[in-house]
C-alpha positions as a Markdown table, in Angstrom:
| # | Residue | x | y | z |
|---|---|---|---|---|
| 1 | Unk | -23.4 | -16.4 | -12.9 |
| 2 | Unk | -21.0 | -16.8 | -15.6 |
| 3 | Unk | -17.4 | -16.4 | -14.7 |
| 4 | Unk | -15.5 | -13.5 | -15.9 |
| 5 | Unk | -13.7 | -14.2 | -19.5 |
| 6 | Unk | -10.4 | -12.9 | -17.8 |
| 7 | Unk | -10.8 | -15.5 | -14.6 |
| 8 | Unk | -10.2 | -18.7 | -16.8 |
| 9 | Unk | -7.5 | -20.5 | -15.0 |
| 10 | Unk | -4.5 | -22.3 | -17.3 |
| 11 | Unk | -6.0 | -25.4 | -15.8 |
| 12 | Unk | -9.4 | -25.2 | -16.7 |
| 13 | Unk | -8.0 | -25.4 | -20.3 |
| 14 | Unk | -7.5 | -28.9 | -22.4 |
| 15 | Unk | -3.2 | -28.4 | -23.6 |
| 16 | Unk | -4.4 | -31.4 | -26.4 |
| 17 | Unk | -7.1 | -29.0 | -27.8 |
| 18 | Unk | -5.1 | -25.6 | -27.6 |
| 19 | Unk | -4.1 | -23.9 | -30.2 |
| 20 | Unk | -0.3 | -24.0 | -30.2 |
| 21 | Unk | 1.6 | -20.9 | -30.8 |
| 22 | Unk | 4.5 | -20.3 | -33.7 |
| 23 | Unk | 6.3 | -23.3 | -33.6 |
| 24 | Unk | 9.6 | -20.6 | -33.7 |
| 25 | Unk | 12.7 | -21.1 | -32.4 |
| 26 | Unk | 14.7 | -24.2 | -31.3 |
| 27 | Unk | 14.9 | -24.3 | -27.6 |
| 28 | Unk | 18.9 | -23.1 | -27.1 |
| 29 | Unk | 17.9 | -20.2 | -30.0 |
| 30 | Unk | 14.8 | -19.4 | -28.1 |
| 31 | Unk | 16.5 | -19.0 | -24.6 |
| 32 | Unk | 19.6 | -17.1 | -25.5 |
| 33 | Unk | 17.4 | -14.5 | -27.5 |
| 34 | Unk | 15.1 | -13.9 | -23.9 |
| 35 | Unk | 18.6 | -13.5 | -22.4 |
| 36 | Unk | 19.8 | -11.0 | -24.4 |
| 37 | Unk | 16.4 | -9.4 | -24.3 |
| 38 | Unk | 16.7 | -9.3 | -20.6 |
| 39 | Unk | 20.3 | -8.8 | -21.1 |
| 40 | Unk | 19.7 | -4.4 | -22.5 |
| 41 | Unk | 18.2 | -3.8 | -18.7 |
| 42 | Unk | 21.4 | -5.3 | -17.0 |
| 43 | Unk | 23.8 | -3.7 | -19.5 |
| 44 | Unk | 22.2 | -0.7 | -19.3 |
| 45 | Unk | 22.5 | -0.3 | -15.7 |
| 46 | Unk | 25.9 | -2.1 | -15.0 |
| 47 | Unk | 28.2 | -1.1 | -17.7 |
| 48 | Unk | 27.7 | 2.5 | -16.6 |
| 49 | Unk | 29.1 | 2.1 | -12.8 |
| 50 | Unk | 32.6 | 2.6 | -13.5 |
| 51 | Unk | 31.8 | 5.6 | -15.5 |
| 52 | Unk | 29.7 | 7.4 | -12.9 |
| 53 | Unk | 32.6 | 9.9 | -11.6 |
| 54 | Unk | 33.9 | 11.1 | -15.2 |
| 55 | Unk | 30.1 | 12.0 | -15.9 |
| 56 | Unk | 30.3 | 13.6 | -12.7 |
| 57 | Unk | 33.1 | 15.6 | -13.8 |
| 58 | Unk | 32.3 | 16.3 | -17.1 |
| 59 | Unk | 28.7 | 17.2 | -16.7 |
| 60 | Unk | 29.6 | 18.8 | -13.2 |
| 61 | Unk | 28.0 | 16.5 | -10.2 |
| 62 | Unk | 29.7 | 15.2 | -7.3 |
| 63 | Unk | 29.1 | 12.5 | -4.2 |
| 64 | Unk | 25.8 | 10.9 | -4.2 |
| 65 | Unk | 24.0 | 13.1 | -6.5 |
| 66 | Unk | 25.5 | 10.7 | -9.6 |
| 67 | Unk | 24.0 | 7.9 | -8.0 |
| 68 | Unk | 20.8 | 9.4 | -10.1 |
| 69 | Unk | 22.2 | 8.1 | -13.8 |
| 70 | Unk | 21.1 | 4.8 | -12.3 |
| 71 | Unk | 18.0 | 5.5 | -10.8 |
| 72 | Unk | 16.2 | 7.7 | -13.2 |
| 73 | Unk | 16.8 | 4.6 | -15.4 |
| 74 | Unk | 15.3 | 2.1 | -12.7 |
| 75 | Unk | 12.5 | 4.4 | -12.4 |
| 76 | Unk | 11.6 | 4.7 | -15.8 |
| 77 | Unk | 11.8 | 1.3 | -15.6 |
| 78 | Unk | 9.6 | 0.5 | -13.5 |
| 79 | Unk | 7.1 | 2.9 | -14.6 |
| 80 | Unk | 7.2 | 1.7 | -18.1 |
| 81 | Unk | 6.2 | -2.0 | -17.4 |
| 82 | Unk | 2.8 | -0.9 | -16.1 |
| 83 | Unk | 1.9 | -0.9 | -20.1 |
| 84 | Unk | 3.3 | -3.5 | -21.8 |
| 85 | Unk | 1.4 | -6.1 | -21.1 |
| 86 | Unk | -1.5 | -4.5 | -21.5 |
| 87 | Unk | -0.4 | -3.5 | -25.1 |
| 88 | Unk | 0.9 | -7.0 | -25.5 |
| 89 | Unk | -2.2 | -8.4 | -25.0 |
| 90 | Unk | -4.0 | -6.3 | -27.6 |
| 91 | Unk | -1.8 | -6.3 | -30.3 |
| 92 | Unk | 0.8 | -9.4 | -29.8 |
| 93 | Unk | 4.0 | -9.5 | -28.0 |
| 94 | Unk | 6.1 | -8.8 | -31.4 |
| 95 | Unk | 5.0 | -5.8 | -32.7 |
| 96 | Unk | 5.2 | -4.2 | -29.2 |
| 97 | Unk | 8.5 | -5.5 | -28.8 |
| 98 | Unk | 10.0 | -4.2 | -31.7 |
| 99 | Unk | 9.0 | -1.0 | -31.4 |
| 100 | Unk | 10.1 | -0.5 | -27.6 |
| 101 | Unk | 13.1 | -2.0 | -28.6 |
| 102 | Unk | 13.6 | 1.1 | -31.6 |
| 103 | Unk | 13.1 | 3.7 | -28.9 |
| 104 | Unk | 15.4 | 2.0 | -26.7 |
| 105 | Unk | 18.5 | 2.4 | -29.9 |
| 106 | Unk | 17.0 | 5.9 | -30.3 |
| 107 | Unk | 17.3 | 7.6 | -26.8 |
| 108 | Unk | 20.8 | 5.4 | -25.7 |
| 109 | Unk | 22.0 | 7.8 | -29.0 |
| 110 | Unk | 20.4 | 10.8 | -27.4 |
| 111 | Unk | 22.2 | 10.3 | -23.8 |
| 112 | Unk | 25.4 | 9.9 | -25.9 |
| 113 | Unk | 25.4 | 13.5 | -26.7 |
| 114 | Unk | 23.7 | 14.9 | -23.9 |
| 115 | Unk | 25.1 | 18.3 | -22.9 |
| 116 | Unk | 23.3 | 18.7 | -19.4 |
| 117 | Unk | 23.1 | 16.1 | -16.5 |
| 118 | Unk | 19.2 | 17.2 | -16.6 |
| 119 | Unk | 19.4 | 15.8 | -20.3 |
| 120 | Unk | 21.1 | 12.7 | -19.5 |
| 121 | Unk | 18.8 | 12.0 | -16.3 |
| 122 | Unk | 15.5 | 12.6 | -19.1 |
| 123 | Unk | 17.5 | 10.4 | -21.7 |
| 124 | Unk | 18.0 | 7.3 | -19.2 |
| 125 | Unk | 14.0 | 8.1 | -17.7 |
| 126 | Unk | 13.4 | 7.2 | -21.6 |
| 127 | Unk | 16.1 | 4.4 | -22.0 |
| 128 | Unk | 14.2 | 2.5 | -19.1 |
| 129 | Unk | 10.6 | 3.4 | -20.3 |
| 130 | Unk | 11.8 | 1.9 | -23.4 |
| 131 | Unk | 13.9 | -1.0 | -22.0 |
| 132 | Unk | 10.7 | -2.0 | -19.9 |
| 133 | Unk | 9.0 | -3.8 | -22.5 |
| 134 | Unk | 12.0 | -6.1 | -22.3 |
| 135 | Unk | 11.4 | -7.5 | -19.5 |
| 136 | Unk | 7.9 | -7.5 | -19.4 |
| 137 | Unk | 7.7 | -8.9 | -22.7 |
| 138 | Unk | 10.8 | -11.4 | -22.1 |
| 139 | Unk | 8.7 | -12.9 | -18.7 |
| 140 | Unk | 5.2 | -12.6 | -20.9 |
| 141 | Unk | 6.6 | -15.1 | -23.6 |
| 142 | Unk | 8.3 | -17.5 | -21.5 |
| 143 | Unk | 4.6 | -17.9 | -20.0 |
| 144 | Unk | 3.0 | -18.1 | -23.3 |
| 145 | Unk | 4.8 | -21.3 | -23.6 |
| 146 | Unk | 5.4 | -22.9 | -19.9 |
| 147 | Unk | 4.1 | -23.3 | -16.6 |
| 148 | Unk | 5.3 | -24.2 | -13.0 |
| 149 | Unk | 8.4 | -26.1 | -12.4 |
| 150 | Unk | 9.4 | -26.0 | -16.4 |
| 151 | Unk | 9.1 | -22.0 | -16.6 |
| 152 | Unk | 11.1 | -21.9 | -13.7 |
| 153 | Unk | 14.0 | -23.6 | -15.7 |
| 154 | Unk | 13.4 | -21.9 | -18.7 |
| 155 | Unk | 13.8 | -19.2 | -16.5 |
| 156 | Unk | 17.0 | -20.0 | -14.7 |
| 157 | Unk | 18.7 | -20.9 | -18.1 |
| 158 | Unk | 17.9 | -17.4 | -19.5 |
| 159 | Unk | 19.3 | -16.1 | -16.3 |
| 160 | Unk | 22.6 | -17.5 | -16.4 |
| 161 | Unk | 22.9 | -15.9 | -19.9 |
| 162 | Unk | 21.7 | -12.8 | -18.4 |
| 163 | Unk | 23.3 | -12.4 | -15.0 |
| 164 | Unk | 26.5 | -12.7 | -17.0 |
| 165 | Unk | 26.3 | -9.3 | -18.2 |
| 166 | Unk | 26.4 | -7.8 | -14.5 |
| 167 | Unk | 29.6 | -9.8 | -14.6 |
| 168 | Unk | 31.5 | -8.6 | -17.2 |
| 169 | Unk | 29.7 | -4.9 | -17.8 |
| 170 | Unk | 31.6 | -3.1 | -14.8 |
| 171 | Unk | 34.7 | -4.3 | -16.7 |
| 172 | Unk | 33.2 | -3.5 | -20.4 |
| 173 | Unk | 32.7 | 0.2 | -19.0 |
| 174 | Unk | 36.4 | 0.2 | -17.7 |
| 175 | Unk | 37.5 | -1.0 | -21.1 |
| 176 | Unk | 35.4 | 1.8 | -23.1 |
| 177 | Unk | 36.9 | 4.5 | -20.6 |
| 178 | Unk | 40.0 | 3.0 | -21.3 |
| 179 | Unk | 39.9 | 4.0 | -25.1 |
| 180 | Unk | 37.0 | 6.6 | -25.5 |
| 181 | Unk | 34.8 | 9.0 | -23.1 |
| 182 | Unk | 32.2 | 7.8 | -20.9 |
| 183 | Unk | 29.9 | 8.7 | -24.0 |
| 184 | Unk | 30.3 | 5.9 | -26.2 |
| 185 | Unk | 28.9 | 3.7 | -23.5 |
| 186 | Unk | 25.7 | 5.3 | -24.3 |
| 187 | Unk | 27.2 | 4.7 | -28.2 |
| 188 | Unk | 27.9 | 0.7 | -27.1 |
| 189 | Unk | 24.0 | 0.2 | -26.2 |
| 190 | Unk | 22.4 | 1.8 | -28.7 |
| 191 | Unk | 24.9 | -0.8 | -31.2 |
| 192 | Unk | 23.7 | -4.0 | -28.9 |
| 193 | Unk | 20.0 | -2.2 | -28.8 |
| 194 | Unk | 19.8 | -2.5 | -32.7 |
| 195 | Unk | 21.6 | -6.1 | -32.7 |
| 196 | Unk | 18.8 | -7.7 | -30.5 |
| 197 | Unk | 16.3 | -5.8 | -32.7 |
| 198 | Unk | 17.2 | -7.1 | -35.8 |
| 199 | Unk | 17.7 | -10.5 | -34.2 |
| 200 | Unk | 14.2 | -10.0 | -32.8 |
| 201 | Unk | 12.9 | -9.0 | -36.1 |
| 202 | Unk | 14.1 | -11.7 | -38.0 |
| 203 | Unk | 13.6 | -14.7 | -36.2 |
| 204 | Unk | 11.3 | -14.0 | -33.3 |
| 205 | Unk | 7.7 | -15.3 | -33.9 |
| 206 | Unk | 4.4 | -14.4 | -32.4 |
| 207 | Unk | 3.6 | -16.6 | -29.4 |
| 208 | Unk | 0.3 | -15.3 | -28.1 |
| 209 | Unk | -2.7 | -17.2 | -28.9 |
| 210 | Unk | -5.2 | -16.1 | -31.3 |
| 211 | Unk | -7.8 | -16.6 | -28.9 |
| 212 | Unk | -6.1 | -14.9 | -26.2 |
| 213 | Unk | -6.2 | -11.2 | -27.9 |
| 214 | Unk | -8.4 | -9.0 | -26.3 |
| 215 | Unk | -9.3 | -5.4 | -26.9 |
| 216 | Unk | -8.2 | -2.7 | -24.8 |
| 217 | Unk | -11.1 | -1.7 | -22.2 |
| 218 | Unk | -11.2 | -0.3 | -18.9 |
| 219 | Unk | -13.5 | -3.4 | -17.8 |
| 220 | Unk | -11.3 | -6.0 | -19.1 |
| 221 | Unk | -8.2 | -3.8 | -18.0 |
| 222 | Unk | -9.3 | -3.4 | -14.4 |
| 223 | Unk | -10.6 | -7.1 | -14.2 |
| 224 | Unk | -7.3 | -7.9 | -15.5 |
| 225 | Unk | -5.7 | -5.8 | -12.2 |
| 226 | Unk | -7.9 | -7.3 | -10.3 |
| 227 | Unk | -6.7 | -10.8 | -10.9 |
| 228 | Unk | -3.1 | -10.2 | -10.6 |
| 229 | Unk | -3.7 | -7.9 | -7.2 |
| 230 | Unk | -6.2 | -10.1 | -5.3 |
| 231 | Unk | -3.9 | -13.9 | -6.0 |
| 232 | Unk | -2.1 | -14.5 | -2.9 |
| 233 | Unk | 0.7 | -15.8 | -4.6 |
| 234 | Unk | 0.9 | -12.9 | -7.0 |
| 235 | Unk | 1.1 | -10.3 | -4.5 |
| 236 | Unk | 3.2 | -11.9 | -1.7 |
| 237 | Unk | 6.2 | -13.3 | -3.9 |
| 238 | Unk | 5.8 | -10.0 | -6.0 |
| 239 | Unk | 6.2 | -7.8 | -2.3 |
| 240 | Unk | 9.0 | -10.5 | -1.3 |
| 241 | Unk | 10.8 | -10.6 | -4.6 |
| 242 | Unk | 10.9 | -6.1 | -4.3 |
| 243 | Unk | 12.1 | -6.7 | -1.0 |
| 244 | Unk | 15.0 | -8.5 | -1.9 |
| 245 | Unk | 15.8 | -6.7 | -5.4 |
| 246 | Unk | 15.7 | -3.6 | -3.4 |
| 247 | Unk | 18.4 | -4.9 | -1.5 |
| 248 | Unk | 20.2 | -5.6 | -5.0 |
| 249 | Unk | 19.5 | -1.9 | -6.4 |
| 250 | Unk | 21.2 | -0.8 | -3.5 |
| 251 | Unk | 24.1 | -2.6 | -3.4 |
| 252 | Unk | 24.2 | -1.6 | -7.4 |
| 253 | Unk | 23.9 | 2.1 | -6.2 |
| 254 | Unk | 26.6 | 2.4 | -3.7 |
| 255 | Unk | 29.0 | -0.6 | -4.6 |
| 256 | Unk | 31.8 | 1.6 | -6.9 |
| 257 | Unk | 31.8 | 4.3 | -4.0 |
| 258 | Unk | 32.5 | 1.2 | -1.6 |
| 259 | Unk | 35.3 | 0.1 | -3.8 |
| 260 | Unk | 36.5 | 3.4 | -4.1 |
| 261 | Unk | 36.4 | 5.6 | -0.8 |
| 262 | Unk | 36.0 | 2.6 | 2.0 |
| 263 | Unk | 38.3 | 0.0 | 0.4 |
| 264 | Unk | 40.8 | 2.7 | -2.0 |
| 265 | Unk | 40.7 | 0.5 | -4.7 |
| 266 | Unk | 38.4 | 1.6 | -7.6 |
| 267 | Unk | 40.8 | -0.1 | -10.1 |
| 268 | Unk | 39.7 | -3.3 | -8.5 |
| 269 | Unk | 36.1 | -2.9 | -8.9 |
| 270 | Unk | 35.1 | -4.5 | -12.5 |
| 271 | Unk | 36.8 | -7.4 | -11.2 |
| 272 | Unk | 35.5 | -8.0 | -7.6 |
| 273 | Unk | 32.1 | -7.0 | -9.1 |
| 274 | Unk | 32.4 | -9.6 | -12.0 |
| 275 | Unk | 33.0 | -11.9 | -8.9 |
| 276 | Unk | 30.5 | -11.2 | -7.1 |
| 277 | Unk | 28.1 | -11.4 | -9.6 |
| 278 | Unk | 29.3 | -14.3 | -11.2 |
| 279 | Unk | 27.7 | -16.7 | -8.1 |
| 280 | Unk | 24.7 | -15.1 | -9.5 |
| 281 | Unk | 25.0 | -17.0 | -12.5 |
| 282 | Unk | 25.9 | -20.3 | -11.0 |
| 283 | Unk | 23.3 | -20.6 | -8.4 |
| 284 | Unk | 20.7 | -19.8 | -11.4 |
| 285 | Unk | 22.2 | -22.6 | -13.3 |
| 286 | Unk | 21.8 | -25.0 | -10.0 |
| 287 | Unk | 18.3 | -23.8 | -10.2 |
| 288 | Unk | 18.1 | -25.3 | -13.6 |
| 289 | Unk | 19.3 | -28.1 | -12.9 |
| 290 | Unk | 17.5 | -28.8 | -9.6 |
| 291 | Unk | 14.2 | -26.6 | -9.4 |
| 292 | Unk | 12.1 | -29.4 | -11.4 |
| 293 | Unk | 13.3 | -32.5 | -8.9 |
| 294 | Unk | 13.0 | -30.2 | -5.4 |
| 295 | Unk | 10.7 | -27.6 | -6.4 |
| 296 | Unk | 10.3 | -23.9 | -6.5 |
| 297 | Unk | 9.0 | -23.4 | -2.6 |
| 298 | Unk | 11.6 | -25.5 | -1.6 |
| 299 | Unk | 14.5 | -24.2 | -3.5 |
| 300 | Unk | 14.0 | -20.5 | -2.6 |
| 301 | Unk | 12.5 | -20.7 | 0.9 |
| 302 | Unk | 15.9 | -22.5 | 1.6 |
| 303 | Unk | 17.8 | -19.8 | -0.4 |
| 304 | Unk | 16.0 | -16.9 | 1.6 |
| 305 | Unk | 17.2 | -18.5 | 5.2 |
| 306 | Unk | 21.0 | -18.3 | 3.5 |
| 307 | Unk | 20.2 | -14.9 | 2.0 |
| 308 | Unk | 19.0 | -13.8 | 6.0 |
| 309 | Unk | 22.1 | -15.7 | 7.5 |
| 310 | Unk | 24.7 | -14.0 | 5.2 |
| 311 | Unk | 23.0 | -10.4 | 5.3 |
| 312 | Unk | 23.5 | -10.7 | 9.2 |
| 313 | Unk | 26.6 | -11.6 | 9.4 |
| 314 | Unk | 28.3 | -9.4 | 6.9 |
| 315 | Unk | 26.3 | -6.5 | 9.2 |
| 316 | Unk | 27.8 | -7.9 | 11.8 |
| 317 | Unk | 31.3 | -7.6 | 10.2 |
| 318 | Unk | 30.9 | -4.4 | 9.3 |
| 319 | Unk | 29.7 | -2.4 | 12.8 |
| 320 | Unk | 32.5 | -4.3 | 14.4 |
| 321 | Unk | 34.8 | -2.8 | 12.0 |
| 322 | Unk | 36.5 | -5.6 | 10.7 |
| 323 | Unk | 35.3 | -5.3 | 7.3 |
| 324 | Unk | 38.0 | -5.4 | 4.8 |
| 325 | Unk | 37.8 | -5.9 | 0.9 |
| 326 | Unk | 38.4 | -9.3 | 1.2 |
| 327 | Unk | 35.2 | -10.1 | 3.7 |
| 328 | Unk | 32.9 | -7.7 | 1.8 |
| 329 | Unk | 33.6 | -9.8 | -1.3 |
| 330 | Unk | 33.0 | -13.4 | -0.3 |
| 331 | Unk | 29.8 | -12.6 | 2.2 |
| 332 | Unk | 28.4 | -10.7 | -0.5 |
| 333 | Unk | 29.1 | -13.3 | -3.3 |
| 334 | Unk | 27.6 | -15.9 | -0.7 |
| 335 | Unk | 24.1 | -13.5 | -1.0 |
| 336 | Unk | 24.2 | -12.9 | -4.4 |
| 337 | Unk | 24.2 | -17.0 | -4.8 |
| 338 | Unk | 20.9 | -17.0 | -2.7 |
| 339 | Unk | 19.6 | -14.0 | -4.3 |
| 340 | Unk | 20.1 | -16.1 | -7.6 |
| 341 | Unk | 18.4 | -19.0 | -6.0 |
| 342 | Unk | 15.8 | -16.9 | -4.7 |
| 343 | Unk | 14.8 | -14.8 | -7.7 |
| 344 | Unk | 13.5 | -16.6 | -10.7 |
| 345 | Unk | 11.3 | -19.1 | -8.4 |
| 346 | Unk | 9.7 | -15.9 | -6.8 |
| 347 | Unk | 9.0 | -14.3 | -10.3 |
| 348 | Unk | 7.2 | -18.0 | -11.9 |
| 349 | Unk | 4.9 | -18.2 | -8.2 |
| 350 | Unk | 4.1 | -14.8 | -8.8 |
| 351 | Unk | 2.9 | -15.8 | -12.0 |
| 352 | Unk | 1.4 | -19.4 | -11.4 |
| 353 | Unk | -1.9 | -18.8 | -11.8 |
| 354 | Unk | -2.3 | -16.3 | -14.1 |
| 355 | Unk | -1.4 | -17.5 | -17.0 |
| 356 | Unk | -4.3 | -16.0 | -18.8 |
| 357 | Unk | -3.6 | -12.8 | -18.5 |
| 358 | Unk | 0.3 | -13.1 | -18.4 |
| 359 | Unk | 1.0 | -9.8 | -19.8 |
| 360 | Unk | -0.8 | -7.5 | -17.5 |
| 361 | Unk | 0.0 | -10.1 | -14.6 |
| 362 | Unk | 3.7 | -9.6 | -16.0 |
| 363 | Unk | 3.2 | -5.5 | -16.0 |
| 364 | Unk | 1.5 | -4.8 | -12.9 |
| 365 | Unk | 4.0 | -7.1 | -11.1 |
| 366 | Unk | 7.1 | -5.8 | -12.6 |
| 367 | Unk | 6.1 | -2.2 | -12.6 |
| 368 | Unk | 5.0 | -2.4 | -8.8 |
| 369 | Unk | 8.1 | -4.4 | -8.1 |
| 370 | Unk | 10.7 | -2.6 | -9.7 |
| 371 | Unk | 9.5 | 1.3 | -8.7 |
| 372 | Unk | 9.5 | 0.4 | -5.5 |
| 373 | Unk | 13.0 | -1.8 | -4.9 |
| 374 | Unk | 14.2 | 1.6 | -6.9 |
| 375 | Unk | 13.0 | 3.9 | -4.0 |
| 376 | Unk | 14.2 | 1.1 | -1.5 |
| 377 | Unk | 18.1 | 0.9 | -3.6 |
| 378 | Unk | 17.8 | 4.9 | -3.6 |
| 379 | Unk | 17.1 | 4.8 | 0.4 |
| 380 | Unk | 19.6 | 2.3 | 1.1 |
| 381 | Unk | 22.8 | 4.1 | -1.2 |
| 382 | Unk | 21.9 | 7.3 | -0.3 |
| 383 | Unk | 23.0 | 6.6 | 3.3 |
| 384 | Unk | 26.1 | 5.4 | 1.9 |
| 385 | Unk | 28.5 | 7.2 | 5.1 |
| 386 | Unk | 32.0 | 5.9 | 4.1 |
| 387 | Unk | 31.2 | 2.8 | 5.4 |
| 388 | Unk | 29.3 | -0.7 | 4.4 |
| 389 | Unk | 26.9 | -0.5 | 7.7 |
| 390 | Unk | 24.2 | 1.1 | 5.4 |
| 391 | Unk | 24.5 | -1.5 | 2.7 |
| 392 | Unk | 24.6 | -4.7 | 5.0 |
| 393 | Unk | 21.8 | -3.1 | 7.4 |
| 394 | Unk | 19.6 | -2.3 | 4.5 |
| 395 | Unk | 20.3 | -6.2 | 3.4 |
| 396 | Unk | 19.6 | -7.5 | 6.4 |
| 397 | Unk | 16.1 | -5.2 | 6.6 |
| 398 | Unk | 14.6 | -6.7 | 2.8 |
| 399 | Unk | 15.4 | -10.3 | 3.6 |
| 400 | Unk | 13.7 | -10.3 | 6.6 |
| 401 | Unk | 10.7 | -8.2 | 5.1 |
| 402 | Unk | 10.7 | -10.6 | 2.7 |
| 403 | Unk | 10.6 | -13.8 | 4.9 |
| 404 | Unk | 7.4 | -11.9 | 6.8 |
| 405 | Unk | 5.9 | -11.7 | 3.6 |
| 406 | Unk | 6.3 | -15.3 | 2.4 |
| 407 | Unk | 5.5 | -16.8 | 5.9 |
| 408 | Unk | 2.0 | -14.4 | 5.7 |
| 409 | Unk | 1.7 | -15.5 | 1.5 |
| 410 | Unk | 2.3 | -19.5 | 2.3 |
| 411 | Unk | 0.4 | -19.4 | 5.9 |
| 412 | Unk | 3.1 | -20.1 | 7.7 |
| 413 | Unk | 4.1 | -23.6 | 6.0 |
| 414 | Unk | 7.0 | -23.2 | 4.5 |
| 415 | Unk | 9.0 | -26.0 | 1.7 |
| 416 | Unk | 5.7 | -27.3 | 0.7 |
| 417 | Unk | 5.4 | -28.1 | -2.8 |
| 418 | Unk | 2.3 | -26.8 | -5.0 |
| 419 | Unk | 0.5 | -29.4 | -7.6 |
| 420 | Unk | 0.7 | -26.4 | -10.1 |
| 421 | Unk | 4.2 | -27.0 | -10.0 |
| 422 | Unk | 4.6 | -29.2 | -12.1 |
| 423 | Unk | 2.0 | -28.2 | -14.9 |
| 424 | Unk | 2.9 | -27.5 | -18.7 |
| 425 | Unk | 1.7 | -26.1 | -21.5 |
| 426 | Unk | 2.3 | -26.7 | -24.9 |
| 427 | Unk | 6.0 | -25.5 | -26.1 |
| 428 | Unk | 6.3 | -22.9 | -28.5 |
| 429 | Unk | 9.9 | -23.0 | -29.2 |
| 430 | Unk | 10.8 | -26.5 | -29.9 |
């Protein structure tokens, strides 16, 4: 019996005889635009934490209840990414792109004059819906053009580029504040939104293959699910990866009331946060550097035991009570620089062997992954009590939900590199 069209494996496939995609952008070009495509989800989330108690005020919610302008975005979000890929893989990854990137401009304008918190909480919905193809998209064409250990570092240099927005955003939003209301924040994405559009528009070519497009079917679309659900690589770094990005969307949720009601010192929270964030950036750039020669099991099993070891201790800080601002910011930088480690190998083993069908593989996993570390951040900020025992318990919790899940995905034999690893496909951007 013939196989399925959809089941072709990347390395049943002849790179020599291939068709190669656009030959595009330069390589430097070609990362720093998937950054800044990646970059409208992290600006849109992280820029907007400082200005979460003057919307509060001026829209008239209090305490936890503002939490919501971040997670009606992550939900949206989420949601969203369960059709991009699918719509990327009829029609290209351009055209989709450029149009979720339109709506994106369009609704940040909407939340900038929103008159309710009910219309602001629909707006972001929208913004994240829209933003979704982003990151979908931005993973999609990275695996249109590598494989293995080089996606990885195609990956990790995007991610530098990227994770520097959660460093200076907090401080971005303090500045806007500083001269303007917390509505020309909304006015500030929707200006970046049509920048990255244009830039898009202009030099972005089409990197699927021809022979790759496929018509939108239930048969081929539920094949397609079936591929990405039933690889055990697919679903167990796509469950471990939510586990730990939960964590994150927690932390995100309940950091600026940390800052300003356990430590009194919301003036220093841009700063600490940029901080914090910024070992995020470095460990991704170690990853470059070191995730071709070591390997992506390796590297991020390794990171995960650190991620575990710091999420522990800094809960056991905290219920002794000798947290202080100075303790919360190292052990929490430590994480973040195995959460950095961690992240990017997770997302190209997810995606190892389905190259095929990258942009529903890319959907389902991001969709499933992102709704669900939402609901986890909510659970975790939510119980934010005036102390940092819900945030370091609720760390401690994912990482080890996420080592269960790896030991089950890898059988128990952890470090060992895959030969998939180090496969490559022909380069679109050169």
């Amino acid at each position: 019996m013939p196989l399925h069209p959809l089941a072709r494996s990347i390395d049943t496939m002849n790179p020599a005889t291939r068709p190669q995609p656009h030959p595009g952008l330069h390589f430097r070009e070609f990362v720093a635009l998937i950054a800044a495509l990646m970059a409208l989800n992290a600006l849109s989330i992280d820029t907007m934490l400082p200005a979460l108690p003057a919307i509060g005020e001026s829209l008239g919610v209090a305490g936890n209840a503002r939490q919501w302008v971040v997670t009606s975005y992550l939900l949206g979000f989420g949601v969203g990414q369960i059709f991009y890929g699918t719509l990327a893989d009829r029609f290209g990854r351009r055209p989709v792109l450029l149009w979720a990137i339109g709506a994106y401009v369009l609704v940040s304008t909407v939340a900038a004059i929103s008159s309710s918190f009910a219309l602001l909480l629909g707006a972001r919905v929208l913004m994240g819906l829209a933003s979704a193809a982003s990151r979908v998209l931005s993973v999609t064409i990275i695996r249109d053009c590598y494989v293995g250990r080089t996606m990885a570092r195609v990956m990790s240099l995007a991610f530098i580029v990227f994770l520097a927005v959660p460093m200076m955003a907090p401080a971005l939003g303090q500045i806007v504040l500083g001269v303007a209301n917390w509505r020309w924040i909304f006015g500030a994405f929707a200006i970046f939104g049509t920048t990255v559009l244009v830039w898009s528009f202009l030099r972005l070519p089409e990197t699927m293959h021809v022979e790759d497009r496929r018509p939108i079917t239930l048969a081929d679309t539920l094949e397609a699910f079936r591929l990405v659900v039933t690889d055990r690589s697919s679903v167990g770094y796509t469950l471990a990866q939510t586990f730990v990005i939960g964590g994150l969307f927690g932390f995100i949720g309940s950091v600026q009331q940390i800052f300003a009601d356990v430590f009194d010192a919301p003036l220093l929270f841009p700063w600490a946060f940029a901080s914090i964030a910024g070992t995020m950036a470095l460990s991704s750039f170690a990853n470059s550097r070191i995730v071709e020669r070591f390997g992506t099991r390796r590297v991020s099993h390794s990171a995960m035991f650190g991620f575990i070891f710091f999420a522990a201790l800094h809960l056991a800080i905290a219920v002794s009570g000798l947290e202080t601002i100075w303790t919360f910011a190292i052990v929490q930088a430590l994480m973040m620089a195995c959460f950095g480690l961690m992240t990017g190998n997770f997302g190209a083993m997810a995606m190892e062997k389905l190259g095929h069908v990258a942009g529903t593989a890319s959907s389902v996993q991001g969709s499933l992954s992102t709704v669900a570390a939402a609901l986890i951040g909510m659970a975790v900020s939510q119980s934010f009590n005036g102390s940092t025992v819900p945030l370091t318990l609720g760390f401690t919790v994912t990482g080890l939900l996420a080592l269960i899940v790896v030991l089950v995905t890898e059988q128990g034999k952890l470090f060992r590199p895959h030969a998939q690893e180090s496969g490559q496909e022909p380069v679109a951007a050169h």
